[in-house]
mmCIF file as gemmi writes it, N, C-alpha and C atoms, coordinates in Angstrom:
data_model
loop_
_atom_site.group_PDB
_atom_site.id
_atom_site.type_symbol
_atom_site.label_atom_id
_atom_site.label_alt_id
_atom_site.label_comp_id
_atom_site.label_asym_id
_atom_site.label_entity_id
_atom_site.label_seq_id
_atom_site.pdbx_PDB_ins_code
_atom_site.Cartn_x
_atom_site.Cartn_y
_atom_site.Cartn_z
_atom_site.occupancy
_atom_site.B_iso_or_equiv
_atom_site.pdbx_formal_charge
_atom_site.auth_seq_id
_atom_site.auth_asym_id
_atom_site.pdbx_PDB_model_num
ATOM 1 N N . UNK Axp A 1 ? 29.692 19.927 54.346 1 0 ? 1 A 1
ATOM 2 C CA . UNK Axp A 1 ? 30.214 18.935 53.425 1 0 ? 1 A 1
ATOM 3 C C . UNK Axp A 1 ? 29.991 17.566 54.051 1 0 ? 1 A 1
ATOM 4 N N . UNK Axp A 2 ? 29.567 16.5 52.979 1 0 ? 2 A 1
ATOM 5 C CA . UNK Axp A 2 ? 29.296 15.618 54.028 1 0 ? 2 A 1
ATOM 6 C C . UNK Axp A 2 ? 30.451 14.547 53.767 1 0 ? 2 A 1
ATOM 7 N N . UNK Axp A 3 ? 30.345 13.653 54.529 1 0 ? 3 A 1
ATOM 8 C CA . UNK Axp A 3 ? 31.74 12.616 54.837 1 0 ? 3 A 1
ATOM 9 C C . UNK Axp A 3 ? 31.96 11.997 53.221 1 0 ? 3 A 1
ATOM 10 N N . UNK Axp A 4 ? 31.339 11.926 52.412 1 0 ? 4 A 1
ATOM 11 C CA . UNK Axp A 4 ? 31.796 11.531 51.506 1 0 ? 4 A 1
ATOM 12 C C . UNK Axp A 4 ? 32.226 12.15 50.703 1 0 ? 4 A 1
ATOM 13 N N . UNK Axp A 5 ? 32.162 13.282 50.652 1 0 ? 5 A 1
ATOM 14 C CA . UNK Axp A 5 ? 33.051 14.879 50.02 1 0 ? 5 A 1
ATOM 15 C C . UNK Axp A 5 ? 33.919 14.591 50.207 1 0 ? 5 A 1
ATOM 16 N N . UNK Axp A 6 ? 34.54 14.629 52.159 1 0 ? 6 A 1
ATOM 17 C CA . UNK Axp A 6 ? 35.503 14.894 52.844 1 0 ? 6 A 1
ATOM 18 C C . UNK Axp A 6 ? 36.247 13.756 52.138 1 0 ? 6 A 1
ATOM 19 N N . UNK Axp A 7 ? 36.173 12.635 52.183 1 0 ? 7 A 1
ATOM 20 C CA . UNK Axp A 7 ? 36.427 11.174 51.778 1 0 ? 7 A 1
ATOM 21 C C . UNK Axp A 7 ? 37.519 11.671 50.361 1 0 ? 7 A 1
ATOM 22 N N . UNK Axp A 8 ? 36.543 12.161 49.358 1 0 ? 8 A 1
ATOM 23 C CA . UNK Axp A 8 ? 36.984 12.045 47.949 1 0 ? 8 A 1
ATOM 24 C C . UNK Axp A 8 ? 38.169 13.61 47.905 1 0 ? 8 A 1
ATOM 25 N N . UNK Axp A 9 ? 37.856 14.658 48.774 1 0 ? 9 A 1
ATOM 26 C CA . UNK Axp A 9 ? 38.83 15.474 48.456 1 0 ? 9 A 1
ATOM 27 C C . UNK Axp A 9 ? 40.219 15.241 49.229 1 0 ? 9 A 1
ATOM 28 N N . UNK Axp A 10 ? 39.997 14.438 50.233 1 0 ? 10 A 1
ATOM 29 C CA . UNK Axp A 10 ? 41.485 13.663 51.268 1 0 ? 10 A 1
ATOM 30 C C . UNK Axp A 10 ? 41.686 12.784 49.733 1 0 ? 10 A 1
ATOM 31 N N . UNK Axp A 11 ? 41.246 11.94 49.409 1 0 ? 11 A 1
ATOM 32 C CA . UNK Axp A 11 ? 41.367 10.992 48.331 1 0 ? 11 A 1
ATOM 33 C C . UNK Axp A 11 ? 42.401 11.982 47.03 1 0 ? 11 A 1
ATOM 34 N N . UNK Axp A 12 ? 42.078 12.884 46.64 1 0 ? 12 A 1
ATOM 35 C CA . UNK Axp A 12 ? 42.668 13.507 45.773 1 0 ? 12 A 1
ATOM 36 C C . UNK Axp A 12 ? 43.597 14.782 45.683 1 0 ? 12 A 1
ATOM 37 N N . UNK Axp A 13 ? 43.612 14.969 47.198 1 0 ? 13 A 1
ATOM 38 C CA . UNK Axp A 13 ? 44.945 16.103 47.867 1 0 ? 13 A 1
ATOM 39 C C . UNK Axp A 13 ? 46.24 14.296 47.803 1 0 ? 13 A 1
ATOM 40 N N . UNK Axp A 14 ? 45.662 13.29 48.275 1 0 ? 14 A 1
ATOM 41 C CA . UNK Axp A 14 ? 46.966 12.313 48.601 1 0 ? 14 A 1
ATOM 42 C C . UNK Axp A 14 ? 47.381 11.796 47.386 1 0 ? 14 A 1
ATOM 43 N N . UNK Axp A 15 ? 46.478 11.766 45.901 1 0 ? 15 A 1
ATOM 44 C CA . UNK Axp A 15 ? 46.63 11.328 44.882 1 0 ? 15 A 1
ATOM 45 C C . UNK Axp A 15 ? 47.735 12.68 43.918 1 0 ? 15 A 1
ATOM 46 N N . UNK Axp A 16 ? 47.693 13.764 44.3 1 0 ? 16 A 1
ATOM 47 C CA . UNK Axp A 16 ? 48.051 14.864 43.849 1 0 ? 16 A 1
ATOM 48 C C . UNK Axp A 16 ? 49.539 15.171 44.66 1 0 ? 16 A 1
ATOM 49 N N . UNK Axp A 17 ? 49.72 14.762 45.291 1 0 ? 17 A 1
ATOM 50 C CA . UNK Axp A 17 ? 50.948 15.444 45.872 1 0 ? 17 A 1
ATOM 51 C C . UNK Axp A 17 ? 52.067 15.405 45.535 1 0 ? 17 A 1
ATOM 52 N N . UNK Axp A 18 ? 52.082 14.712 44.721 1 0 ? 18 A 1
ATOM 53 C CA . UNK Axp A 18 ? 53.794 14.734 44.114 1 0 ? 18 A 1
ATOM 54 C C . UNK Axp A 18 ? 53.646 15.696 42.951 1 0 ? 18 A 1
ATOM 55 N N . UNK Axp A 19 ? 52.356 16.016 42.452 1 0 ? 19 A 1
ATOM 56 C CA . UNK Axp A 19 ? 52.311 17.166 40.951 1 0 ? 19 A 1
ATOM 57 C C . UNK Axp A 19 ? 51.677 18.53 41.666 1 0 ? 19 A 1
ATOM 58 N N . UNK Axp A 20 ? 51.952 18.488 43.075 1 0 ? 20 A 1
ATOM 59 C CA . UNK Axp A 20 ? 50.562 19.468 43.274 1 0 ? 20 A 1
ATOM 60 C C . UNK Axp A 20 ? 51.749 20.991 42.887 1 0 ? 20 A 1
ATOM 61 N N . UNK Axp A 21 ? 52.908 21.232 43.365 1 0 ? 21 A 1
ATOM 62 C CA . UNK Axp A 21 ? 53.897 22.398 43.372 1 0 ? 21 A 1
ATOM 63 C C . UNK Axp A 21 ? 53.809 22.147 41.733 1 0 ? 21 A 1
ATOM 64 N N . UNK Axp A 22 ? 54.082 21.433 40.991 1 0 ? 22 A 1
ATOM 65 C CA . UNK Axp A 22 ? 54.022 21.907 39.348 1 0 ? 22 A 1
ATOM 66 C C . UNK Axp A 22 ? 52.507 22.234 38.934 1 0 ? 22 A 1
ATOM 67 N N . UNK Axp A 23 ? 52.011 21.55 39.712 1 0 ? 23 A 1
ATOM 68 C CA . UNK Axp A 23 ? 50.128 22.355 38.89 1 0 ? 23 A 1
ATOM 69 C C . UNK Axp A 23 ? 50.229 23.541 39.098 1 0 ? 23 A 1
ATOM 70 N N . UNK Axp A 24 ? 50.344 24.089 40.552 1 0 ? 24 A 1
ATOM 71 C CA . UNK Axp A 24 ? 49.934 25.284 40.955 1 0 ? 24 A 1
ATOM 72 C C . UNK Axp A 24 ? 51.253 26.574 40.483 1 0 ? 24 A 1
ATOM 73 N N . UNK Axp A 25 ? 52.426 25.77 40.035 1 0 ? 25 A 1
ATOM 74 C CA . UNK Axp A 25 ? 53.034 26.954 39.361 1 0 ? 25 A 1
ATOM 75 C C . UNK Axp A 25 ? 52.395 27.196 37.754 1 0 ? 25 A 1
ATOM 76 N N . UNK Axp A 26 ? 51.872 26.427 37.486 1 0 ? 26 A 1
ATOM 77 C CA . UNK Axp A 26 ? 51.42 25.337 35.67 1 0 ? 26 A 1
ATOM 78 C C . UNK Axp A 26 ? 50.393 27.019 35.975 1 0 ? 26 A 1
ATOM 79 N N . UNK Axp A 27 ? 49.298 26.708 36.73 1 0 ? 27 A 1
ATOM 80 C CA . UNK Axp A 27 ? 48.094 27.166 37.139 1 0 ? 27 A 1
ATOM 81 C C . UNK Axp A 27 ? 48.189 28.67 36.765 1 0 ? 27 A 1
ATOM 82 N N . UNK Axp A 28 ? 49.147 29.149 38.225 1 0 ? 28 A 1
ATOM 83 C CA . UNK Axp A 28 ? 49.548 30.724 38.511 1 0 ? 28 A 1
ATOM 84 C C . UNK Axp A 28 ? 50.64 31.053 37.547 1 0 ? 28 A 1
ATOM 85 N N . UNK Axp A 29 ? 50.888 30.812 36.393 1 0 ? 29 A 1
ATOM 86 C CA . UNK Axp A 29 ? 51.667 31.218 35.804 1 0 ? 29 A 1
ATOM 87 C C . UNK Axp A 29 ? 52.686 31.681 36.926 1 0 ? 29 A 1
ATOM 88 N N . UNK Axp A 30 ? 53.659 30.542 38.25 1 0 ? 30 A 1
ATOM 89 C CA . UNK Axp A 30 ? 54.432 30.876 38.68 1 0 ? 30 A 1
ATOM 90 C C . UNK Axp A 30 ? 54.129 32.452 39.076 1 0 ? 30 A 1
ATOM 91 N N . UNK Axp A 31 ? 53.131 32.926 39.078 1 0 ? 31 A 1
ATOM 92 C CA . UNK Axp A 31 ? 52.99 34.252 39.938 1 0 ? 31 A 1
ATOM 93 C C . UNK Axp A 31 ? 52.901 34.123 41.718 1 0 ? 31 A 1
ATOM 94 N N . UNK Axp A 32 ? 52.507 32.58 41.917 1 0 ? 32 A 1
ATOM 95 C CA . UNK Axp A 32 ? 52.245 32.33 43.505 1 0 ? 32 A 1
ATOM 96 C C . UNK Axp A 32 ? 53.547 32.572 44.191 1 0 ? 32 A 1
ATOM 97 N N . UNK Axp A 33 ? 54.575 32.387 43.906 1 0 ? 33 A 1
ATOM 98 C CA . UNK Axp A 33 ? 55.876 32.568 44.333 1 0 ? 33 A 1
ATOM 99 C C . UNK Axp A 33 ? 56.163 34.413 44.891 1 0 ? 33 A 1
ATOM 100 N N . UNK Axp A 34 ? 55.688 35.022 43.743 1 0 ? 34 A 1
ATOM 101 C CA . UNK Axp A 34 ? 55.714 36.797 44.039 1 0 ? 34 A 1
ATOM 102 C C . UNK Axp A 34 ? 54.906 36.802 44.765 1 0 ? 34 A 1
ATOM 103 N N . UNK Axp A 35 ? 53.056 36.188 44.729 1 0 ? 35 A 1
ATOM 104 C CA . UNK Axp A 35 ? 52.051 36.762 45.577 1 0 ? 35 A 1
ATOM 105 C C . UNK Axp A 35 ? 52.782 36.021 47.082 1 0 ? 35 A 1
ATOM 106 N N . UNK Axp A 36 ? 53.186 34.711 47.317 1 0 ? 36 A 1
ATOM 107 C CA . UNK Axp A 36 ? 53.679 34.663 48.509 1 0 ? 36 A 1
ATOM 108 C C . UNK Axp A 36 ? 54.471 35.722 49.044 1 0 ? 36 A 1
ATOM 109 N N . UNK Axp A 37 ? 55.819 36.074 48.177 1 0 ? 37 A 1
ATOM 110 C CA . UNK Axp A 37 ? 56.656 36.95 49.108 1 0 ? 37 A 1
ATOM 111 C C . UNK Axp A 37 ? 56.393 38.196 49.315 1 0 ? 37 A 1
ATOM 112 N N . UNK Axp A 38 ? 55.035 38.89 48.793 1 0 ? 38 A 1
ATOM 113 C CA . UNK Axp A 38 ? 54.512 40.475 48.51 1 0 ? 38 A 1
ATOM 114 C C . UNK Axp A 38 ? 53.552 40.144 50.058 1 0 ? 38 A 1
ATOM 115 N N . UNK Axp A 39 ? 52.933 38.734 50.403 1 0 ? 39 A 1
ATOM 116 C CA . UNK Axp A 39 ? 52.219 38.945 51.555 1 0 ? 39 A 1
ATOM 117 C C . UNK Axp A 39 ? 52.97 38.371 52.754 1 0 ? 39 A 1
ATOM 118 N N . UNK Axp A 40 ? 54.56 37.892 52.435 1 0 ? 40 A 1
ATOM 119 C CA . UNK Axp A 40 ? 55.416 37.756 54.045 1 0 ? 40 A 1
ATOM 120 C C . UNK Axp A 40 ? 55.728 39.145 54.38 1 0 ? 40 A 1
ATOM 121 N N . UNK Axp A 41 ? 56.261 39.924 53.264 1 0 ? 41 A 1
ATOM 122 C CA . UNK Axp A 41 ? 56.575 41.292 53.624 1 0 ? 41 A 1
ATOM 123 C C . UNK Axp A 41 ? 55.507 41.734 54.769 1 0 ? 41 A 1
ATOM 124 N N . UNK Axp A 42 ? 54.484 41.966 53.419 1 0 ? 42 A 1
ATOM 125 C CA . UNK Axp A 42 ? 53.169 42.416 54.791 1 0 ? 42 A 1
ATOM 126 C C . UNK Axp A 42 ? 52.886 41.795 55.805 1 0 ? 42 A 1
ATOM 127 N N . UNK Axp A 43 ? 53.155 40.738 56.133 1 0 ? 43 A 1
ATOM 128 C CA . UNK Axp A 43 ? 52.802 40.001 57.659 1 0 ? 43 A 1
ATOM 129 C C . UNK Axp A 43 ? 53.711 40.612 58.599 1 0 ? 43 A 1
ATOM 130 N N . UNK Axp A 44 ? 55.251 40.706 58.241 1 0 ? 44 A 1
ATOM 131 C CA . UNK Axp A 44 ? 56.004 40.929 59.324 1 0 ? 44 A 1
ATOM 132 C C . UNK Axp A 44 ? 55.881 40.428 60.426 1 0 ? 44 A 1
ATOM 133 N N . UNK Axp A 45 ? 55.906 39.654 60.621 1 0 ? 45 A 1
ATOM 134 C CA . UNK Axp A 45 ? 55.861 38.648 62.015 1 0 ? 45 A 1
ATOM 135 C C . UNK Axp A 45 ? 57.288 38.877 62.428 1 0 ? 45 A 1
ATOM 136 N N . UNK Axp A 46 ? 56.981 39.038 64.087 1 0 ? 46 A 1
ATOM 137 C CA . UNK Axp A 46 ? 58.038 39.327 64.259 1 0 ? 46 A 1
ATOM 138 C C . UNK Axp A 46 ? 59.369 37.754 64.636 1 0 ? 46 A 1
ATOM 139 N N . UNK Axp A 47 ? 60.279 38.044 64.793 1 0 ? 47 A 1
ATOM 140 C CA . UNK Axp A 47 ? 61.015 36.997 64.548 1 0 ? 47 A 1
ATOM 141 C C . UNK Axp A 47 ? 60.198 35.384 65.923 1 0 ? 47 A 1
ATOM 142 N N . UNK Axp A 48 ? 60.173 35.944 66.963 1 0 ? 48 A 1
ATOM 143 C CA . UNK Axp A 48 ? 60.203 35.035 68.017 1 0 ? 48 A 1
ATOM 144 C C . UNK Axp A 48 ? 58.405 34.194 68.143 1 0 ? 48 A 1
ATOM 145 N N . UNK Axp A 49 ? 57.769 34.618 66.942 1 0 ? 49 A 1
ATOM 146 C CA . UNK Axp A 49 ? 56.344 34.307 66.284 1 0 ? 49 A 1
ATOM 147 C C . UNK Axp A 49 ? 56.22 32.784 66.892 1 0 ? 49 A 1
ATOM 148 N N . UNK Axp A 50 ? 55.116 32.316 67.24 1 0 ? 50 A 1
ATOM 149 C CA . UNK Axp A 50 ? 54.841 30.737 67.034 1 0 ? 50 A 1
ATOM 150 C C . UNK Axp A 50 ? 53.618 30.838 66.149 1 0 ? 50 A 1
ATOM 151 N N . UNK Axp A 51 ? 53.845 30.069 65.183 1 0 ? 51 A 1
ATOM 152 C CA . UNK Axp A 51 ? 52.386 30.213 64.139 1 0 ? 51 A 1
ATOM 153 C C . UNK Axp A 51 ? 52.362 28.454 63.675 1 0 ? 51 A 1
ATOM 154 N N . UNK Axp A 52 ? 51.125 28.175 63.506 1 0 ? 52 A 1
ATOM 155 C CA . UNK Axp A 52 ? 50.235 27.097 63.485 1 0 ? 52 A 1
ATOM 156 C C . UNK Axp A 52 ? 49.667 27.672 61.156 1 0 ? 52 A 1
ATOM 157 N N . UNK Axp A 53 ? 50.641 26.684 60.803 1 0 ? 53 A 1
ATOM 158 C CA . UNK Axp A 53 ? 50.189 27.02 59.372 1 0 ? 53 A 1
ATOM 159 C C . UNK Axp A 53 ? 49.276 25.674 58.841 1 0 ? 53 A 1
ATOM 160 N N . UNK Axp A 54 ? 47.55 26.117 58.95 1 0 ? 54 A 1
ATOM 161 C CA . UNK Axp A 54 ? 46.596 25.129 59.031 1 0 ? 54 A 1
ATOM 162 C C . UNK Axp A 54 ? 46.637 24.628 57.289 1 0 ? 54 A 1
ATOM 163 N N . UNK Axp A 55 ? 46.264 23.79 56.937 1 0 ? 55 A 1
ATOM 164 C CA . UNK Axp A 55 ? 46.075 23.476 55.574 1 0 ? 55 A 1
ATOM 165 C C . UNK Axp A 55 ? 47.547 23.757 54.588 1 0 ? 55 A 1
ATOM 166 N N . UNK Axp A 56 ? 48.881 23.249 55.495 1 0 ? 56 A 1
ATOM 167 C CA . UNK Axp A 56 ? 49.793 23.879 54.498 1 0 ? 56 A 1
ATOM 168 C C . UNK Axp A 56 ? 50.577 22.931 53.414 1 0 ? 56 A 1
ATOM 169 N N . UNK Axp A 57 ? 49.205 22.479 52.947 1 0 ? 57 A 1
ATOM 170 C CA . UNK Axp A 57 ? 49.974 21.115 51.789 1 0 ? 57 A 1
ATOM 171 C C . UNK Axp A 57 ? 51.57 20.595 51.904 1 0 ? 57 A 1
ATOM 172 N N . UNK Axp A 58 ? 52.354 21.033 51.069 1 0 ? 58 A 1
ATOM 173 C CA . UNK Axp A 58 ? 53.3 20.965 50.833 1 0 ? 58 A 1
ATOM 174 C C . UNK Axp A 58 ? 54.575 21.879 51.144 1 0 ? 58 A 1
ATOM 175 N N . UNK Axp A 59 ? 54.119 23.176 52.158 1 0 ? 59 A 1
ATOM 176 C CA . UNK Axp A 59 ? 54.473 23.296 53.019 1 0 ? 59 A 1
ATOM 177 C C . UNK Axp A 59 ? 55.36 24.911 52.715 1 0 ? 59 A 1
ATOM 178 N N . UNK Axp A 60 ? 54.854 25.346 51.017 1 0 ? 60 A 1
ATOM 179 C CA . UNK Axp A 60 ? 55.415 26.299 50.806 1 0 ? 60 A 1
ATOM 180 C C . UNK Axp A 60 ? 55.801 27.69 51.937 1 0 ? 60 A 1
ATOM 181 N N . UNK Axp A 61 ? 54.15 27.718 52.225 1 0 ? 61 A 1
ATOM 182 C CA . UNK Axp A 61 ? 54.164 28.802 53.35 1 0 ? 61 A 1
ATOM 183 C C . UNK Axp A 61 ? 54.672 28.388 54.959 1 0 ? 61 A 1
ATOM 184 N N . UNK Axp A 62 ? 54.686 27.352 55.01 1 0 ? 62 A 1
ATOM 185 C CA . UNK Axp A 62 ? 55.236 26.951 56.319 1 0 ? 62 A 1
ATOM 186 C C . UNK Axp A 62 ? 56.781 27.096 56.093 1 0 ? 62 A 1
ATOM 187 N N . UNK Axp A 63 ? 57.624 26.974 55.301 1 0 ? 63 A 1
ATOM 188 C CA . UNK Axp A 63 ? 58.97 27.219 54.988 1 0 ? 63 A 1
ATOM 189 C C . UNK Axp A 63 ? 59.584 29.011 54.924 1 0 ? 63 A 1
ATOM 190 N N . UNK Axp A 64 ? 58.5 29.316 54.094 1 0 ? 64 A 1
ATOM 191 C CA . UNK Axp A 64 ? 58.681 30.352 54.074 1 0 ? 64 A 1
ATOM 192 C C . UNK Axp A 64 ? 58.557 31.441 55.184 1 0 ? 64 A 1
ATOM 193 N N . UNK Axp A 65 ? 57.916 31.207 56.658 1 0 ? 65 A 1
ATOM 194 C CA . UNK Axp A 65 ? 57.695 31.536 57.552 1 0 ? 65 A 1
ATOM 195 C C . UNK Axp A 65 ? 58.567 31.424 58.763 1 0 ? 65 A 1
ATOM 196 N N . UNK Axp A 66 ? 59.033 30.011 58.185 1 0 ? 66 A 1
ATOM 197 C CA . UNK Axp A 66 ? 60.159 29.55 58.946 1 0 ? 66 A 1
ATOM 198 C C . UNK Axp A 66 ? 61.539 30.592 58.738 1 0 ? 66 A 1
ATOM 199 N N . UNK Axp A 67 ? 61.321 30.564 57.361 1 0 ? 67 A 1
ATOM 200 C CA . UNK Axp A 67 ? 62.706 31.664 56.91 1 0 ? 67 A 1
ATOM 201 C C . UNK Axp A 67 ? 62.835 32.855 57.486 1 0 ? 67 A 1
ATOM 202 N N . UNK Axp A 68 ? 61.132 33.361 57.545 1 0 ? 68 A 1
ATOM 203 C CA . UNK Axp A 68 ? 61.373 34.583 57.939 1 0 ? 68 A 1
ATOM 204 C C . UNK Axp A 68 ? 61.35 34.798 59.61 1 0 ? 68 A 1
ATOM 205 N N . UNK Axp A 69 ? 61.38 34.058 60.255 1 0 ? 69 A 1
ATOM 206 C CA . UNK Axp A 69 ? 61.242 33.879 61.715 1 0 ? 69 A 1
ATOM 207 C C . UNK Axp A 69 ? 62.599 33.248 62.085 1 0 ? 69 A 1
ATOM 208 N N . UNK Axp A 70 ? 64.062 33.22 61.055 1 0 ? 70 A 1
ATOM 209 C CA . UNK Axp A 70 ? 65.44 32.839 61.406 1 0 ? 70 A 1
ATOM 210 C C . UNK Axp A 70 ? 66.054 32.183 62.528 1 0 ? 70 A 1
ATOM 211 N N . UNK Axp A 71 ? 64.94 31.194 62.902 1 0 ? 71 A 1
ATOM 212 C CA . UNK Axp A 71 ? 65.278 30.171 63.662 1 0 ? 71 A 1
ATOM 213 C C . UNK Axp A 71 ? 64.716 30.746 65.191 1 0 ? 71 A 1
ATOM 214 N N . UNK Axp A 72 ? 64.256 31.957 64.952 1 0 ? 72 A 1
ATOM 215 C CA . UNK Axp A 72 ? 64.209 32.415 66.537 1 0 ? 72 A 1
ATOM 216 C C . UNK Axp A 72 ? 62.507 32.023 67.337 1 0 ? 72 A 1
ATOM 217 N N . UNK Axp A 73 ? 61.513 31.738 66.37 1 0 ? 73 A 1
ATOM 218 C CA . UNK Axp A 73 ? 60.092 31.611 66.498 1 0 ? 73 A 1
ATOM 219 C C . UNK Axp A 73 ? 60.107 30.096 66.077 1 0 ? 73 A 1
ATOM 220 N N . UNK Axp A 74 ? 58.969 29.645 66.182 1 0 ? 74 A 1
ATOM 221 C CA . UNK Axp A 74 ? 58.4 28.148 66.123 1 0 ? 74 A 1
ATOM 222 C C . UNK Axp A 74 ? 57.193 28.116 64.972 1 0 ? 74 A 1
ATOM 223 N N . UNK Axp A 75 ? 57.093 27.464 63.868 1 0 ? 75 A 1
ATOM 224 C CA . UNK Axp A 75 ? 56.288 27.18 62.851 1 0 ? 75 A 1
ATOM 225 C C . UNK Axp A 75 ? 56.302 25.929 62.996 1 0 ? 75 A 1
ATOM 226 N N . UNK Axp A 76 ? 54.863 25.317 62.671 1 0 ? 76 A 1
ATOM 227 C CA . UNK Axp A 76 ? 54.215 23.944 62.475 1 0 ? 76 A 1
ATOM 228 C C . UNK Axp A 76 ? 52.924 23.925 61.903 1 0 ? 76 A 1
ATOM 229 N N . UNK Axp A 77 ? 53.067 22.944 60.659 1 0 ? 77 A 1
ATOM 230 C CA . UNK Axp A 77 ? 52.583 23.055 59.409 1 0 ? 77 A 1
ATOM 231 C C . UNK Axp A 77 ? 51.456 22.226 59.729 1 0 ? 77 A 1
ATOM 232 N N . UNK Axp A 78 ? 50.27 22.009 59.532 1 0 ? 78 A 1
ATOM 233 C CA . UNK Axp A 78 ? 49.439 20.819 59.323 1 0 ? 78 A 1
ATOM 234 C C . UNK Axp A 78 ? 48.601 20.854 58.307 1 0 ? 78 A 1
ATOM 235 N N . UNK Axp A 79 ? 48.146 19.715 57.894 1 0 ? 79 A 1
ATOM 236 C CA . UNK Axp A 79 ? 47.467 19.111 57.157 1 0 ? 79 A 1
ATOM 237 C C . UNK Axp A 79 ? 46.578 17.47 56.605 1 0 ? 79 A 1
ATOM 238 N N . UNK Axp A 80 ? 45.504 17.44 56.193 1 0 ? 80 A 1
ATOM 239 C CA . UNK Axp A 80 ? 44.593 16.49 56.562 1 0 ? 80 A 1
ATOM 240 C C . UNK Axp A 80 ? 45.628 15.324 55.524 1 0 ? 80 A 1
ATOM 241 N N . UNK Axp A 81 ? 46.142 15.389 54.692 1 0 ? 81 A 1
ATOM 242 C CA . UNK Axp A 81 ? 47.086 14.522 53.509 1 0 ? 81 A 1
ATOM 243 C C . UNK Axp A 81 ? 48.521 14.309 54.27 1 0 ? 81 A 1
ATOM 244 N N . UNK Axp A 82 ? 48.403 13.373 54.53 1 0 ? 82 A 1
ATOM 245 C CA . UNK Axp A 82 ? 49.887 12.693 54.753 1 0 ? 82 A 1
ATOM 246 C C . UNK Axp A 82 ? 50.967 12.926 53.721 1 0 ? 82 A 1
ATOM 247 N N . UNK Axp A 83 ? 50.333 12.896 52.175 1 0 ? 83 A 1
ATOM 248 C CA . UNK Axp A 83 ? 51.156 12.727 51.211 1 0 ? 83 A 1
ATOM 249 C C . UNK Axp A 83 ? 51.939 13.943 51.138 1 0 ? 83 A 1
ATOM 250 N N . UNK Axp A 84 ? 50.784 14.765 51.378 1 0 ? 84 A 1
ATOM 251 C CA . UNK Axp A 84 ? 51.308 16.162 51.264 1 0 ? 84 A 1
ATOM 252 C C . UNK Axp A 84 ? 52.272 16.766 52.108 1 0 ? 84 A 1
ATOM 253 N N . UNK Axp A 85 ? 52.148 16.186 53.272 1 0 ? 85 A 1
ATOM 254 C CA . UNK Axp A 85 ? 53.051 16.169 54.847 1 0 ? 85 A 1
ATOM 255 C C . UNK Axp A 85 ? 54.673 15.914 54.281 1 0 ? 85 A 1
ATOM 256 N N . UNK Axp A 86 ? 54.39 14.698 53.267 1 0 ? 86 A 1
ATOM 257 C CA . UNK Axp A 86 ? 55.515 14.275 53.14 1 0 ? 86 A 1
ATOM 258 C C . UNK Axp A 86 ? 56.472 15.059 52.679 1 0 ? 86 A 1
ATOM 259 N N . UNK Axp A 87 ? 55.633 15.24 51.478 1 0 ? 87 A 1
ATOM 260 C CA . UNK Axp A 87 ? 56.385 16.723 50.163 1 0 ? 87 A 1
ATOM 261 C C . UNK Axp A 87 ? 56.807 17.406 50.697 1 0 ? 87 A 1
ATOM 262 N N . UNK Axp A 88 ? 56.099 18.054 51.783 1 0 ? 88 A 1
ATOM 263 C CA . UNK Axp A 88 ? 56.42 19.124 52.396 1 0 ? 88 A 1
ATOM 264 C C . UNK Axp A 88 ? 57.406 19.139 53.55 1 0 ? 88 A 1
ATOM 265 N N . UNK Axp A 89 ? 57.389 17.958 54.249 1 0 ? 89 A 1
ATOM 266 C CA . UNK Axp A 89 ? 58.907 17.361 55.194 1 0 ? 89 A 1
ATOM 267 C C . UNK Axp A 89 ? 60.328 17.267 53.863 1 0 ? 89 A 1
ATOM 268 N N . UNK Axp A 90 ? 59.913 16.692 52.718 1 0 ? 90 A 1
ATOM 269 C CA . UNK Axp A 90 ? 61.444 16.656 51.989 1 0 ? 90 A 1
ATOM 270 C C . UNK Axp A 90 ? 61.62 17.806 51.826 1 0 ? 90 A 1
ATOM 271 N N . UNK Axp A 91 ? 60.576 18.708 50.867 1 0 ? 91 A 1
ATOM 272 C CA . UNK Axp A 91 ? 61.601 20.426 51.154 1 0 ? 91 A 1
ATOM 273 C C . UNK Axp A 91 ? 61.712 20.782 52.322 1 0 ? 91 A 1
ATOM 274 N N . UNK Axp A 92 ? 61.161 20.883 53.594 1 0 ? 92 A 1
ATOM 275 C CA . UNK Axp A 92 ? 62.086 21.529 54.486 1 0 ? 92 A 1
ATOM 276 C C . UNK Axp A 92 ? 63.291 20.962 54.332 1 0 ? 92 A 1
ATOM 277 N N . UNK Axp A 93 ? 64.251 20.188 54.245 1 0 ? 93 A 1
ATOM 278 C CA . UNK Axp A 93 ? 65.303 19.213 55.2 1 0 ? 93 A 1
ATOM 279 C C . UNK Axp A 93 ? 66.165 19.835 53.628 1 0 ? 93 A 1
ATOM 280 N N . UNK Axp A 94 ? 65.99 20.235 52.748 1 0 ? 94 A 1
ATOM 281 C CA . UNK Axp A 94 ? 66.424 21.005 51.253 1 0 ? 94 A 1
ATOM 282 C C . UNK Axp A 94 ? 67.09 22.534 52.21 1 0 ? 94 A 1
């Protein structure tokens, strides 16, 4: 991809972030919510886990990892969108 790809899709993950959790429920007919919790089951990580959640927009799966690791393991979310960083810092602190 060349830098001006990179350019326009950073450009429109930071333009998107305040609608991106209603598109993608809009999208998945709210099925992403079941397909998330049908594949924490299957991960089973065990509680004391440190996991690195790369590309995690808004931070669904980084929360949700967090939950399932009950304070005893370490999760940290990243992502190339600040905006999205953000979204995803106000729901955790929810």
């Amino acid at each position: 991809m060349g830098r001006t790809n990179e350019k326009h899709v950073h450009e429109v993950f930071q333009s998107i972030s305040t609608k991106y959790d209603k598109m993608n429920g809009v999208i998945s007919l709210n099925m992403h919510k079941q397909w998330r919790r049908d594949i924490m089951r299957q991960m089973s990580l065990p509680v004391h886990a440190q996991v690195l959640d790369v590309c995690c927009g808004t931070g669904d799966w980084t929360i949700a990892i967090a939950n399932q690791l009950e304070g005893k393991g370490k999760v940290h979310g990243l992502d190339f969108s600040e905006n999205m960083l953000q979204v995803g810092q106000k729901k955790s602190r929810r």
